[in-house]
C-alpha positions as CSV (number, residue, x, y, z in Angstrom):
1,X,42.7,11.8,9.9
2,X,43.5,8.4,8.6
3,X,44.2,7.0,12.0
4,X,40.2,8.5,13.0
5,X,39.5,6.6,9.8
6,X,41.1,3.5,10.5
7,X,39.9,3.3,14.6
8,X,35.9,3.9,12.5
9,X,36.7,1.0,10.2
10,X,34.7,-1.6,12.8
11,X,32.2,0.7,14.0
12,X,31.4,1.3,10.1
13,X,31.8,-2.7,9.1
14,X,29.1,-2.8,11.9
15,X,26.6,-0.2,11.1
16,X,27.1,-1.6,7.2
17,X,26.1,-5.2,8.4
18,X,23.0,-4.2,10.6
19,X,21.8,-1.5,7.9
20,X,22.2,-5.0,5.7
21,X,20.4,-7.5,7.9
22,X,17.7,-4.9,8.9
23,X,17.0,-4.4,5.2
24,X,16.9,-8.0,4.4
25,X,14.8,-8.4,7.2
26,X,12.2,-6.4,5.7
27,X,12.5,-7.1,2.4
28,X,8.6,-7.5,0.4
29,X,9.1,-10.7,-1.3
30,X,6.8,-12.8,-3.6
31,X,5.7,-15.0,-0.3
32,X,4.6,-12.3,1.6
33,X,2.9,-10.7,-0.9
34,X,1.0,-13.7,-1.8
35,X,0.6,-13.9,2.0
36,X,-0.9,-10.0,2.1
37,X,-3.4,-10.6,-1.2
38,X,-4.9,-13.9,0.4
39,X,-4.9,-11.9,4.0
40,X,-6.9,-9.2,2.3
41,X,-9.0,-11.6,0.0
42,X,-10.2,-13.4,3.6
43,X,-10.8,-9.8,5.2
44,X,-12.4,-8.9,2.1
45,X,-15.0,-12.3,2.9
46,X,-15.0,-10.8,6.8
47,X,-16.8,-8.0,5.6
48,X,-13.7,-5.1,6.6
49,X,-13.5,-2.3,3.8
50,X,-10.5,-2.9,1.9
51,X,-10.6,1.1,0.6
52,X,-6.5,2.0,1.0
53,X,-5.3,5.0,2.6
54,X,-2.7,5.8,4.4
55,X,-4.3,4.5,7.5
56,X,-5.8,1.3,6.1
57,X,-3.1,-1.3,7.2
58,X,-3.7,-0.3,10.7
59,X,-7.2,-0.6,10.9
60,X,-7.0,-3.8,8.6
61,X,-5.1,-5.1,11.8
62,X,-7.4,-4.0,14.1
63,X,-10.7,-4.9,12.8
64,X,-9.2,-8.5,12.1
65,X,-7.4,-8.7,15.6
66,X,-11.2,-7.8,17.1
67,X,-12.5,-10.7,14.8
68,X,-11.0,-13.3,13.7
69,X,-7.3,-12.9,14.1
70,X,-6.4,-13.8,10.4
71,X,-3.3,-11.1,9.8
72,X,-1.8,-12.9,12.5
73,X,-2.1,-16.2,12.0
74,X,-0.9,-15.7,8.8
75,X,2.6,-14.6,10.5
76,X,2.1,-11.0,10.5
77,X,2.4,-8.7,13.6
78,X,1.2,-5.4,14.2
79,X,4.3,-3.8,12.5
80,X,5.1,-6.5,9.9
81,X,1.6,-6.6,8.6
82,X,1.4,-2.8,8.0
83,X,4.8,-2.6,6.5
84,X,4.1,-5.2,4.0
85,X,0.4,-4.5,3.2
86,X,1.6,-0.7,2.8
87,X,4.6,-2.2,0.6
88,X,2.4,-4.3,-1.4
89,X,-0.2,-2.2,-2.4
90,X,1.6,0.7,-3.0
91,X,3.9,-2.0,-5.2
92,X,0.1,-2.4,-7.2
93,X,-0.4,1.6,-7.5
94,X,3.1,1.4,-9.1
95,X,2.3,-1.2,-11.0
96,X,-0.5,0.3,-13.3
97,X,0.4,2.0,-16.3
98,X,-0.6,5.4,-16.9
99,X,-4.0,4.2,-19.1
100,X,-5.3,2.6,-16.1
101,X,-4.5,5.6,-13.6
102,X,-6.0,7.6,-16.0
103,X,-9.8,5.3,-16.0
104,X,-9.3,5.8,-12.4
105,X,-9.3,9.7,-12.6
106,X,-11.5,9.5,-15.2
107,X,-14.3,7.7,-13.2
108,X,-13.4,9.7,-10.1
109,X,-14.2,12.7,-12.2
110,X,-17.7,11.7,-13.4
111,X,-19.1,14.1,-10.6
112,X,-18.5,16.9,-13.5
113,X,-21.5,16.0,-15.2
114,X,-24.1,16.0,-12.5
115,X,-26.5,19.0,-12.8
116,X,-27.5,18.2,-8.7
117,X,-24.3,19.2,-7.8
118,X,-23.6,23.1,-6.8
119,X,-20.5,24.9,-8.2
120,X,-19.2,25.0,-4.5
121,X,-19.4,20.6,-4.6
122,X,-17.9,20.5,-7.6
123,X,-14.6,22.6,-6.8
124,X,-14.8,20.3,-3.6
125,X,-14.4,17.1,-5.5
126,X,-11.9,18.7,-7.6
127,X,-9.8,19.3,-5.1
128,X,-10.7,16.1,-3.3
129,X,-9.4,14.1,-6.8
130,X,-6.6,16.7,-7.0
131,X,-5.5,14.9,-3.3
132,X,-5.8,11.1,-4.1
133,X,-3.8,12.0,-7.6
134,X,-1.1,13.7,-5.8
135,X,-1.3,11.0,-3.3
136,X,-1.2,7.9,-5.8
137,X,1.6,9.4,-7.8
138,X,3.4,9.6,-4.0
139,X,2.4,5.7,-3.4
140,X,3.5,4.8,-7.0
141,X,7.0,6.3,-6.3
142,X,7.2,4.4,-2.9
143,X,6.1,1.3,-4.7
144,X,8.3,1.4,-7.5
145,X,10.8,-1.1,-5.9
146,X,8.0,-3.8,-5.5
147,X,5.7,-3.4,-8.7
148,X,7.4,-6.2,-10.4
149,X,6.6,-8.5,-7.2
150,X,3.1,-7.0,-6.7
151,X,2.2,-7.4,-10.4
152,X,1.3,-10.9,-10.4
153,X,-1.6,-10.8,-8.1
154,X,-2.6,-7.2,-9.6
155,X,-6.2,-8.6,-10.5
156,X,-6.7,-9.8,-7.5
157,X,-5.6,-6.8,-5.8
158,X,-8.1,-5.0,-8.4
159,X,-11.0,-6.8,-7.4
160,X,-10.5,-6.3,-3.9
161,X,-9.7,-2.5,-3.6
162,X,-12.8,-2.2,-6.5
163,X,-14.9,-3.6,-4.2
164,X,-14.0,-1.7,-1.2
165,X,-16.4,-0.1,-0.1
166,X,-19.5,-1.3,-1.9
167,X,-21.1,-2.8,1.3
């Protein structure tokens, strides 16, 4: 057994050090997150809907690439971009306290008061904001390793996922 664990010793130095350099490699640091939010803030200007899913860094990408090419000239490729706009925006979601999760719920829930919308609606958007909760407390524990990083630029990420959609 310790000579099988001695002859492993290089292969495991190895797969230590690439584990290490991959990671580094895709580390979200403060430069590419100021890179994403000014990315977004010109997409924003472009006209693309900024409204985040799980989906939305890809199609980010390809609107732009149809357009004007902006993710890319900003350094990002296809992969790159979508792992650090995903990293970044789930680092904002984690960023909020609970208050301001809460006003988003809250104003998500304003439905409950209509008198133009049936009983069968109703339990629809119930289960509808019963999803994006369940979803943004998911995003929030993914983006608890960047939410100090993200933080920053949190009223600028703000403005722009508040206005997604509004066009």
């Amino acid at each position: 057994m310790i000579r099988w664990l001695k002859g492993m010793a290089p292969f495991l130095t190895t797969l230590v050090l690439a584990i290490a350099v991959a990671h580094a490699a895709a580390a979200l640091g403060t430069p590419q997150v100021r890179k994403v939010v000014a990315v977004m803030e010109a997409l924003a200007e472009d006209g693309i809907d900024l409204a985040y899913d799980e989906e939305a860094a890809e199609t980010w990408y390809e609107e732009d690439d149809a357009y004007r090419g902006r993710i890319a000239k900003a350094g990002f490729n296809r992969e790159s971009w979508r792992e650090n706009a995903d990293r970044t925006i789930k680092g904002f979601y984690a960023s909020l306290d609970a208050a301001e999760i809460d006003a988003i719920f809250t104003a998500m829930g304003a439905f409950r008061d209509r008198p133009d919308f049936s009983d069968d609606q109703k339990a629809a958007m119930e289960e509808f904001i019963q999803s994006w909760r369940l979803k943004m407390g998911e995003w929030r524990r993914q983006g608890a390793r960047d939410a100090h990083l993200v933080a920053p630029y949190g009223s600028q990420i703000r403005a722009l996922l508040d206005g997604a959609g509004d066009e």
